[in-house]
N, C-alpha and C positions, 0 to 999 in steps of 0.2 A: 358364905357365898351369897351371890344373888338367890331372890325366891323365882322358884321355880312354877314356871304358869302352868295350872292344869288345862288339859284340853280335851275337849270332848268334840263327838262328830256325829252330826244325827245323819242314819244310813239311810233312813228313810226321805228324806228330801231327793238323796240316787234313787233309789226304787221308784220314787211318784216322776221324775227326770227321765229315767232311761224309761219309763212303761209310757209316760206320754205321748211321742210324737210318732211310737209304733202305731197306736191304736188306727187314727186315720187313713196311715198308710195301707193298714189291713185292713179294714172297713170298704177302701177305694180297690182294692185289688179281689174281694169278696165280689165287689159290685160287679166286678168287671166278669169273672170268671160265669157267675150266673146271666148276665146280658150275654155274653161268648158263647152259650150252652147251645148247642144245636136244638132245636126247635120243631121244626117241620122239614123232611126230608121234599125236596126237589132233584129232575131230571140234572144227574151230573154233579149237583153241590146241596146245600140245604139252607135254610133261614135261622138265625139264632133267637132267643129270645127278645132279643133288642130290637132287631131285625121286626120281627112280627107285633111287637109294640108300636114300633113306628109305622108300620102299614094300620095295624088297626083304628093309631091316631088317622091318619092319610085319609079312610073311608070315612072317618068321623067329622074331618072338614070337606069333604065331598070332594075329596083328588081322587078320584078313580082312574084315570090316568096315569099319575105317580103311583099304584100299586101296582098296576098292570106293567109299567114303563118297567119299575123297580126289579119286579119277578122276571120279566123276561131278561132285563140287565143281566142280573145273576145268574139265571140260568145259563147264557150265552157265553159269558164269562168261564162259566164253571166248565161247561161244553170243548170248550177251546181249549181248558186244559194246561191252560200255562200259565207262568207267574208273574203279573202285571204289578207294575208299578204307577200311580198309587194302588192300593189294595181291590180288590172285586167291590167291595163295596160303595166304593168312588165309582166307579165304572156303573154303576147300576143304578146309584142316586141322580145321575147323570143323565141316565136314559128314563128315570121316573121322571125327572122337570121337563126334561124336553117333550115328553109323551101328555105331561100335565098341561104344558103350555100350548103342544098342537091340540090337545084335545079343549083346553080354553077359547083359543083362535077359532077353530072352526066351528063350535057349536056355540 
């Protein structure tokens, strides 16, 4: 008869394949869960860690306005009590520029 080919198969090229493109994935969803973490409790809702990064940048470029605008955003939001679409956090970045910009304008 015909020769018979032998065949091999390295298992390890799947293993280094199928553990690759997880890693990111979980790396990106780590990130998130720790920026997500509640942070500082506020009247009605609280800040996440992300949350309070972005404020501490905020006072660091001198928008004091945008932290102010931002907290009370969320607060008020939180207050109200109900499920807005886009998310509170939209709604309060919102009221952080607009508070950044009248507080620019007038002073």
């Amino acid at each position: 008869g015909e020769p018979v080919e032998e065949y091999s198969f390295d298992f390890s090229s799947i293993e280094r394949a199928r553990l690759r493109p997880v890693a990111p994935l979980i790396m990106r969803y780590r990130i998130q869960a720790v920026f997500g973490r509640p942070a500082f409790k506020l009247p009605a809702t609280f800040l996440t860690v992300g949350e309070c990064l972005l404020l501490v940048l905020a006072i660091k470029v001198s928008s004091f306005g945008f932290f102010v605008g931002y907290v009370a955003g969320k607060i008020a939001v939180g207050k109200a009590g109900v499920s807005v679409v886009p998310p509170p956090e939209f709604w309060a970045g919102a009221c952080g520029v607009g508070l950044d910009l009248a507080c620019k304008t007038v002073f």
